[in-house]
ROLUMTOR-393473 format. One record per residue (C-alpha): x, y, z; residue in one letter. Coordinates in steps of 0.5 Angstrom, whole numbers, padded with zeros to 4 digits, always signed. Layout:
BEGIN
XYZa...
//
This chain:
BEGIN
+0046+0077+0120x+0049+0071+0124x+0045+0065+0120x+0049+0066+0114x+0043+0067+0111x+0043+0074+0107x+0050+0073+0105x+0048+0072+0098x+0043+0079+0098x+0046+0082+0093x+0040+0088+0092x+0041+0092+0087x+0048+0090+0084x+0045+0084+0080x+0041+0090+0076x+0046+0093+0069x+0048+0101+0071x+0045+0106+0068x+0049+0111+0063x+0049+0118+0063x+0046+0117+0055x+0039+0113+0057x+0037+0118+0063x+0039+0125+0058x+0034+0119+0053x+0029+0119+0058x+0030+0127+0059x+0029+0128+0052x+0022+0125+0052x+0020+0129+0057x+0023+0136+0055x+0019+0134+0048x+0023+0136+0043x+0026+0143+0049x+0033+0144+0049x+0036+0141+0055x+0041+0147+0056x+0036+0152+0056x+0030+0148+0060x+0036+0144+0065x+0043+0148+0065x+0043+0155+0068x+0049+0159+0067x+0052+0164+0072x+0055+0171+0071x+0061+0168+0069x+0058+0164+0064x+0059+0158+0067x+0055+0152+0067x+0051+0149+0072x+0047+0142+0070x+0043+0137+0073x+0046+0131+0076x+0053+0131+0075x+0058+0125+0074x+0062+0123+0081x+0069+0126+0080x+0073+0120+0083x+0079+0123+0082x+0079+0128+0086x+0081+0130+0093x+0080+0134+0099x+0083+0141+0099x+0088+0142+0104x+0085+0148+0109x+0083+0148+0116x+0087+0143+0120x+0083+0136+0119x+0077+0136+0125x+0078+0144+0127x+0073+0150+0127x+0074+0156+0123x+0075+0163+0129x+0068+0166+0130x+0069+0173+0127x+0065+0178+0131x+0064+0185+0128x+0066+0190+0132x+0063+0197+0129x+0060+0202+0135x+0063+0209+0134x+0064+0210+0140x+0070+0207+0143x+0067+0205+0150x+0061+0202+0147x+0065+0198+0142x+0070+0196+0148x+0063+0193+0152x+0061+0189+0145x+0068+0187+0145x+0067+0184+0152x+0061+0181+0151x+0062+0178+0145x+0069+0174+0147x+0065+0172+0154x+0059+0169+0149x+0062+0165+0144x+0066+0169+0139x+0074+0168+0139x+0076+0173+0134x+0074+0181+0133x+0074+0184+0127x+0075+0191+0128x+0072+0197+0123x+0075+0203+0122x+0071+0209+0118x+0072+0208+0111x+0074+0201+0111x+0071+0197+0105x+0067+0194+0111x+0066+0198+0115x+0059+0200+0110x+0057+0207+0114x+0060+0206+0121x+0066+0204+0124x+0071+0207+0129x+0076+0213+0129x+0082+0210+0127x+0087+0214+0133x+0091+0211+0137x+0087+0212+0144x+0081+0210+0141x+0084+0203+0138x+0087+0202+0145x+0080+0204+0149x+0076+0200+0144x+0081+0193+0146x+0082+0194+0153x+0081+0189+0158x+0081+0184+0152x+0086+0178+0154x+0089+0177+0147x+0093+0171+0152x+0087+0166+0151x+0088+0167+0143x+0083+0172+0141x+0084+0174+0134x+0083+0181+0131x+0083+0184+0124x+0082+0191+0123x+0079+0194+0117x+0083+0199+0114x+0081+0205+0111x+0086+0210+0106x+0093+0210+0108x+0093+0204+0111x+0101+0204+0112x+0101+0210+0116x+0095+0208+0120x+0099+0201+0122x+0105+0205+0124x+0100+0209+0128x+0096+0204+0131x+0102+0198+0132x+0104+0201+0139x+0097+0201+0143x+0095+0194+0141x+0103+0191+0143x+0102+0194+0150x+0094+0191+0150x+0098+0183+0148x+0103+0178+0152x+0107+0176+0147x+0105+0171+0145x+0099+0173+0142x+0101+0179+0140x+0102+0174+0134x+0094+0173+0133x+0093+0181+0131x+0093+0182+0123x+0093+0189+0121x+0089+0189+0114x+0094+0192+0110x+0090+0193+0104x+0093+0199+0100x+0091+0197+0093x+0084+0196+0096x+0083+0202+0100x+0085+0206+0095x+0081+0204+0090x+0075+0205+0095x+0076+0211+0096x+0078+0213+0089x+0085+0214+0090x+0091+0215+0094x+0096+0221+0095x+0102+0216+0091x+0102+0212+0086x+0103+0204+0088x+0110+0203+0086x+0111+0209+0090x+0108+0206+0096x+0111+0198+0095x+0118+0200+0098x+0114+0202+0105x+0109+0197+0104x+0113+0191+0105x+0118+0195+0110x+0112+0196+0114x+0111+0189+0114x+0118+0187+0115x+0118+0191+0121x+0112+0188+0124x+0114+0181+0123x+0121+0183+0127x+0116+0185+0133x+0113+0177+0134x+0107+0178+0129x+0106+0171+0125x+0101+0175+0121x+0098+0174+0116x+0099+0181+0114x+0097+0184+0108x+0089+0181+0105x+0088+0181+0098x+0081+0183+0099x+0075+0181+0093x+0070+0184+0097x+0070+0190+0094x+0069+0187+0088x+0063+0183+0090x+0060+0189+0094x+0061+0193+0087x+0056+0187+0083x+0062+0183+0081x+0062+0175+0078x+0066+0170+0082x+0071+0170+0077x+0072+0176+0077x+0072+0177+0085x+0078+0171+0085x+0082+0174+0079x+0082+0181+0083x+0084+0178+0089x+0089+0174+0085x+0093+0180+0082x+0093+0184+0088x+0096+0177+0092x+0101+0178+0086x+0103+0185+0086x+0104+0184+0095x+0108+0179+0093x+0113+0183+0088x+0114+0188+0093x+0116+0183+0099x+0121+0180+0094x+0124+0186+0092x+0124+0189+0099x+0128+0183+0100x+0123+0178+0104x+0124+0171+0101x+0118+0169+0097x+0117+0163+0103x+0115+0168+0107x+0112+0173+0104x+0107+0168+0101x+0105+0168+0109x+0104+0175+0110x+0099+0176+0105x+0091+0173+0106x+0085+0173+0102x+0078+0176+0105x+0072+0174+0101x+0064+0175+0100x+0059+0169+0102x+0053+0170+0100x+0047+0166+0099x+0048+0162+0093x+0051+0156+0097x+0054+0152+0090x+0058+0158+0088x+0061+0161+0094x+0063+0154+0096x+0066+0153+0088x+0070+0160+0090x+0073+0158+0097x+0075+0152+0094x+0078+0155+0087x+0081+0161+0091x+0086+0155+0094x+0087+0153+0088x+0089+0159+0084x+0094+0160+0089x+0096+0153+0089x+0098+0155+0081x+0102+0162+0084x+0106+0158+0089x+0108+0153+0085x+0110+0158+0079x+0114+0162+0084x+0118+0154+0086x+0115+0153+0093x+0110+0147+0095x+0103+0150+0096x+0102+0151+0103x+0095+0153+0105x+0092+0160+0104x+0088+0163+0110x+0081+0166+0108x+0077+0170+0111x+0070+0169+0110x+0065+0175+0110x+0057+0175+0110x+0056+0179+0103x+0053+0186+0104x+0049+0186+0097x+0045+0182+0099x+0043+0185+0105x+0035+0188+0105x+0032+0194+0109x+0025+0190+0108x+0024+0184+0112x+0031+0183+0115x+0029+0177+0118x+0030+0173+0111x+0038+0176+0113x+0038+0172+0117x+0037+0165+0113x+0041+0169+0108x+0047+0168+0114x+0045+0162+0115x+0047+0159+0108x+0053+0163+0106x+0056+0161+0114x+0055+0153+0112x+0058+0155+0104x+0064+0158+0107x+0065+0153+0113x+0064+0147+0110x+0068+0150+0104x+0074+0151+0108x+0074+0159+0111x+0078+0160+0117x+0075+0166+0120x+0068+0168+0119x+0064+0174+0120x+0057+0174+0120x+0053+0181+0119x+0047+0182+0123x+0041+0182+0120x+0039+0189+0121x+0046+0193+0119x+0042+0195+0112x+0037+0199+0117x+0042+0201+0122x+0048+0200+0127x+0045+0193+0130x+0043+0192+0137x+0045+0187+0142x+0040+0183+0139x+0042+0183+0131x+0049+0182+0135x+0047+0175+0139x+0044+0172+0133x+0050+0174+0128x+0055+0171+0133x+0049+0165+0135x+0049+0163+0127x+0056+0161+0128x+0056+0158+0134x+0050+0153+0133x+0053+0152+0126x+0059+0149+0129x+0058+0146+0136x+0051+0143+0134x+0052+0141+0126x+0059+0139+0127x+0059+0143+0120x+0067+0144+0121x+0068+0136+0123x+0070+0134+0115x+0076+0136+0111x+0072+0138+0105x+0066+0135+0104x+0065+0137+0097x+0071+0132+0095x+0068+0128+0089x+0062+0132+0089x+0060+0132+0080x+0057+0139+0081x+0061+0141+0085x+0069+0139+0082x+0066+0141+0075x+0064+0149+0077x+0071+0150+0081x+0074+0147+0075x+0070+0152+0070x+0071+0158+0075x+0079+0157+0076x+0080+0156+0068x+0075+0163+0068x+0078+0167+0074x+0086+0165+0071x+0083+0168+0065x+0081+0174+0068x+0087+0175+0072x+0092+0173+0065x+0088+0180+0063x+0090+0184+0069x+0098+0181+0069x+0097+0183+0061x+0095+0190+0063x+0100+0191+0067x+0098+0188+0074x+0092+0190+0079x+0095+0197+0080x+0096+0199+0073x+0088+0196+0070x+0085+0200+0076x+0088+0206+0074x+0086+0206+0068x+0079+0202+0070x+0079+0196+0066x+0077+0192+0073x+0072+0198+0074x+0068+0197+0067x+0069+0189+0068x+0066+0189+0074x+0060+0195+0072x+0058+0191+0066x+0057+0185+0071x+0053+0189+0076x+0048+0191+0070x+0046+0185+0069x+0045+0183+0076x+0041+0189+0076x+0037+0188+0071x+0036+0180+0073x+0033+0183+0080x+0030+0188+0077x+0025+0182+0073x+0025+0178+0079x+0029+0173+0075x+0035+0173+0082x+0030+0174+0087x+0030+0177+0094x+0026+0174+0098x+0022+0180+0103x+0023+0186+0098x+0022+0183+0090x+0018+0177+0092x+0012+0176+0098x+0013+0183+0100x+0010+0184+0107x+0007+0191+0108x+0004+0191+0115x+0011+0188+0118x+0013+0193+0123x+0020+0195+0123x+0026+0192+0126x+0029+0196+0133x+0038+0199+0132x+0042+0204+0135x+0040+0211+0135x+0047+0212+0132x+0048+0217+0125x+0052+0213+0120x+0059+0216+0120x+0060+0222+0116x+0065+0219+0110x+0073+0222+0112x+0076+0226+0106x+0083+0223+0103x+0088+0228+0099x+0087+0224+0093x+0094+0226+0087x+0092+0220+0083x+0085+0218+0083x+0082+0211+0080x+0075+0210+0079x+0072+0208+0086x+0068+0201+0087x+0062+0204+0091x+0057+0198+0094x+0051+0197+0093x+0046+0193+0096x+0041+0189+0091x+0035+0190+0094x+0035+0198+0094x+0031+0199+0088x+0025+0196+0090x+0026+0199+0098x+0026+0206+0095x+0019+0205+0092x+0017+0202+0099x+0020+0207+0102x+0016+0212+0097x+0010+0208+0099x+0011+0210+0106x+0012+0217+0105x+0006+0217+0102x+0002+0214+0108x+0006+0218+0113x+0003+0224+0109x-0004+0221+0107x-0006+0216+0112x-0007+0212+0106x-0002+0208+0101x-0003+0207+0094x-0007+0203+0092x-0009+0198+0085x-0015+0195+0084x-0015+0186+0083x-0019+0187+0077x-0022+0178+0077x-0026+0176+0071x-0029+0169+0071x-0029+0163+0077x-0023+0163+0082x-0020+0158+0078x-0019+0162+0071x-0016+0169+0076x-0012+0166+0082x-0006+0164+0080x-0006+0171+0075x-0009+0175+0081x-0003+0172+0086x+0002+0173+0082x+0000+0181+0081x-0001+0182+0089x+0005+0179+0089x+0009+0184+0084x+0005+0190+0086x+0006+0190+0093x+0014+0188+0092x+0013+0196+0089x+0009+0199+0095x+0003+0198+0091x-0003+0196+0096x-0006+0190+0091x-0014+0190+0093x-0017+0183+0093x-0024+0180+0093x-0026+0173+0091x-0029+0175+0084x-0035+0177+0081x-0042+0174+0077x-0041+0180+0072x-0037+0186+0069x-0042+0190+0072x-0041+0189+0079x-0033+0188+0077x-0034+0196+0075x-0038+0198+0081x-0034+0195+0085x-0028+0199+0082x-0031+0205+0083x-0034+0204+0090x-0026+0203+0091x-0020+0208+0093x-0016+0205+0087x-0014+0209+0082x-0011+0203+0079x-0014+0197+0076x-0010+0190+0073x-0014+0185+0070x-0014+0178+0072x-0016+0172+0069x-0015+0166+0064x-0013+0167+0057x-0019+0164+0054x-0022+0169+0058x-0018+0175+0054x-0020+0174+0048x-0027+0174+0050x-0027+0180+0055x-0021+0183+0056x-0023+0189+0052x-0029+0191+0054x-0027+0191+0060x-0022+0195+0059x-0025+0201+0056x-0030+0200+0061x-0025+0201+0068x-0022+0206+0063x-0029+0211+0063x-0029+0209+0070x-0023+0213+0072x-0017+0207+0072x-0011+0207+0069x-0011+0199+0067x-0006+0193+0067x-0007+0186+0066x-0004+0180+0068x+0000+0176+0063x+0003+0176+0056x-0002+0180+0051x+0001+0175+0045x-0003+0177+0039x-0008+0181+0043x-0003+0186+0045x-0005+0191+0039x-0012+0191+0041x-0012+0191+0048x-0008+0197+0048x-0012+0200+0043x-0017+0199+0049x-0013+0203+0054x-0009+0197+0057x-0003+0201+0059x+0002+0195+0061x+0002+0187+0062x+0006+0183+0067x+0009+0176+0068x+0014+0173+0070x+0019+0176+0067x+0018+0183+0066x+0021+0188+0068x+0017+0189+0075x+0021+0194+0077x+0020+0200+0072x+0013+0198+0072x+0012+0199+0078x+0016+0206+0077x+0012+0208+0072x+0007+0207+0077x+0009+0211+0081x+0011+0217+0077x+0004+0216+0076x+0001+0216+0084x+0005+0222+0085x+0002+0226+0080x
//
């Protein structure tokens, strides 16, 4: 203020600064005698610590990525079969936001079931009329073979490009990756390596900039891998690309700028926004190994496939959204969004605008891409890329050791790391411990489908394999609670009626409520129509009500003091009246004799839901 009178307000400055020590004491109290880690720290598939409220890194600085202020390029999947249709998405989508096509090609790692035939005609039709002189940029995603489809495909492309944009086109020339998606290749990667950095040679003296050859973790990602493990594959490959440019005489300055990184966003904002940052970083500490100051890598962002869901796809969206401001603000140079309903079927134009419209409103409405780095400084933040750097490095030491990322793949180290880790992803969704909102929690059994393209999944191309590796296959999260919905479907489709569960209540709406929600919820996530009521006076109007229901099943709900009271009986009285019985909440040291009484299962958080729910369907389908 002007009068001088605030100039002594000092607000809370005069008061001492908290310390780390008394709030983990206030903690303490609250927790009463919990362990903090168990209760406050979550840990990844890494093993990595996730705590509260983190210290302030006050050394830290930006990492160098995007040029300060400037957006990332909106990517937009280009997937149509159909040469002329792709070629009218391509127009559409650069006349309505987009500044980038990301061309799949059948069988690439991204291409998840559709793509175009990679010929030279159908490439030249599906970018015809695109003005690559206004800086459109374009990726392809490569299947098998990629060097001779290059060679192949080179030609249409220049003649669509003025010169100066024919430097924005990278060709995604992966053979390590697309090798090992297809579960080998017909020559072993030393065998390739001479041609590999000879083709890029060869496109460098065309005019193209690049970059050319992606280390792409993708694959790792798709296949149920760990951050760490998807940075230490991408890491290796990167090197390996590098070993064969400098061998085939390309220096390593430029060789360095020949190679980029495409890597999975998904919806955990904190790890995908750690991975972007620690995968500069890692390379920062290769470039600096090889005597060149770093330079900044370019990374190509993807909206993750596994978690994508065919139930309520509209949460896909949400999804998107997330992973789109984790790998903006983490520093993406490109980003492609999957439409929300890609699981289901080729999107329409729909899903397409909305994919395209997550980018643009991120950006020109957020101003997400404005500040360089904005997790600089953050505790959490700093503290998780540091853990996945040193866990990554580690994983990547292992694969050198091995022999590089073509020798642990072949002998399927990579593979079986990556498998043990999918596991347990499964496991988790199968407990409902990582959730999938739409399919394992708050299902919708009345949603009405979503609306695709009449257009079949492409048929797979075959490839003359003479050195085969263990393939990483995808997979989506979601598809063993969508195979019970689906099953669930059938059973309506053939009956008129789903399978069913009676809500077995006992006592007020204050004592089964919270357990009867609990079970609508888990159930229904199966396919298994739960069917509520408010409640009854006495178990034998609860009894009455079972028999006069099209149930089969029943689960018990209420309170644990009214377990231990009536549990049994009702039990053996559901039993007699025809029902296989379960109960909401953990039987403790009731168990014995509750299912003594015929109480067939228990469900809590926590329980493996997902073999329940198939148990009971074994059961529905006899």
């Amino acid at each position: 203020m002007s009068d001088g009178l605030c100039d002594n307000f000092t607000l809370g400055s005069e008061f001492p600064r908290a310390t780390r020590e008394q709030w983990l004491n206030l903690v303490e109290r609250v927790l009463q005698g919990e362990s903090f880690e168990s209760k406050l720290v979550a840990k990844t598939y890494d093993g990595l610590s996730i705590g509260p409220l983190s210290p302030r890194s006050d050394k830290a600085s930006p990492i160098v990525a995007r040029p300060v202020g400037t957006a990332w390029v909106v990517m937009q999947r280009v997937d149509h079969p159909d040469p002329v249709v792709a070629n009218a998405q391509c127009l559409h989508d650069l006349a309505n936001g987009a500044n980038g096509l990301s061309l799949q090609l059948t069988g690439a790692i991204g291409a998840y079931g559709y793509g175009l035939v990679a010929s030279e005609e159908v490439i030249a039709r599906a970018v015809e009329g695109v003005d690559f002189r206004s800086g459109i940029a374009l990726d392809l995603d490569l299947p098998a073979e990629p060097i001779a489809l290059v060679q192949k495909l080179a030609a249409p492309l220049k003649r669509n490009a003025a010169t100066a944009a024919w430097g924005k086109v990278a060709f995604g020339i992966d053979p390590i990756g697309a090798a090992v998606a297809a579960g080998g290749g017909s020559r072993a990667w030393n065998s390739i390596a001479s041609d590999f950095a000879g083709l890029l040679t060869d496109l460098a003296a065309q005019e193209l900039q690049g970059p050319f050859a992606p280390a792409d973790a993708r694959i790792v990602h798709n296949a149920g891998g760990s951050e760490a493990q998807e940075l230490a594959y991408a890491l290796a490959v990167a090197v390996e690309y590098l070993r064969a440019l400098e061998a085939g005489g390309v220096g390593l300055d430029t060789a360095r700028r020949m190679i980029y990184f495409r890597l999975a966003a998904d919806a955990d904002q904190l790890l995908t926004i750690a991975k972007f940052r620690a995968a500069r970083k890692l390379w920062a500490r290769i470039e600096e190994a090889c005597g060149l100051a770093p330079a900044s890598a370019f990374i190509a962002a993807e909206t993750a496939w596994r978690m994508m869901t065919k139930r309520d796809p509209y949460a896909n969206m949400l999804r998107a959204t997330i992973a789109v401001v984790s790998a903006g603000i983490a520093g993406a140079n490109a980003i492609t969004v999957l439409p929300f309903t890609l699981a289901v079927g080729l999107p329409d134009p729909f899903a397409r605008r909305i994919a395209r419209n997550t980018q643009l409103v991120l950006l020109e409405e957020s101003n997400l891409a404005r500040v360089s780095d904005p997790a600089a400084g953050s505790g959490s933040l700093e503290m998780l890329t540091d853990q996945l750097c040193r866990a990554a490095w580690a994983e990547f030491q292992l694969i050198e050791k091995a022999g590089g990322a073509w020798t642990a793949l072949q002998e399927g180290m990579i593979q079986r790391k990556i498998a043990a880790v999918c596991a347990q992803r499964q496991a988790a969704v199968a407990r409902r411990k990582d959730p999938l909102i739409g399919t394992s929690d708050f299902p919708d059994l009345a949603q009405a489908p979503v609306a695709v393209l009449n257009v079949p999944r492409a048929q797979m191309p075959t490839y003359a394999i003479s050195i085969p590796c263990e393939p990483l296959r995808p997979v989506r999260l979601a598809e063993p609670f969508e195979a019970l919905r689906d099953a669930s479907d059938a059973m309506l489709s053939r009956t008129g009626a789903r399978p069913k569960i009676f809500l077995a209540s006992l006592g007020m709406v204050s004592d089964f409520g919270p357990r009867a929600n609990f079970a609508s919820n888990l159930f229904e996530a199966g396919g298994i129509e739960a069917l509520t009521n408010p409640g009854f006076s006495e178990r034998g109007e609860m009894i009455a009500a079972f028999r006069g229901s099209p149930a089969k099943l029943a689960c018990l709900c209420s309170s644990d003091e009214i377990y231990a009271r009536e549990a049994s009986a009702a039990a053996e009285e559901l039993r007699a009246a025809g029902a296989a019985v379960w109960m909401a909440g953990q039987p403790g040291e009731l168990e014995a004799a509750l299912r003594q009484a015929g109480i067939q299962g228990f469900v809590f958080p926590g329980c493996d839901a997902l073999g329940i729910l198939q148990t009971i369907h074994s059961l529905v389908a006899h």
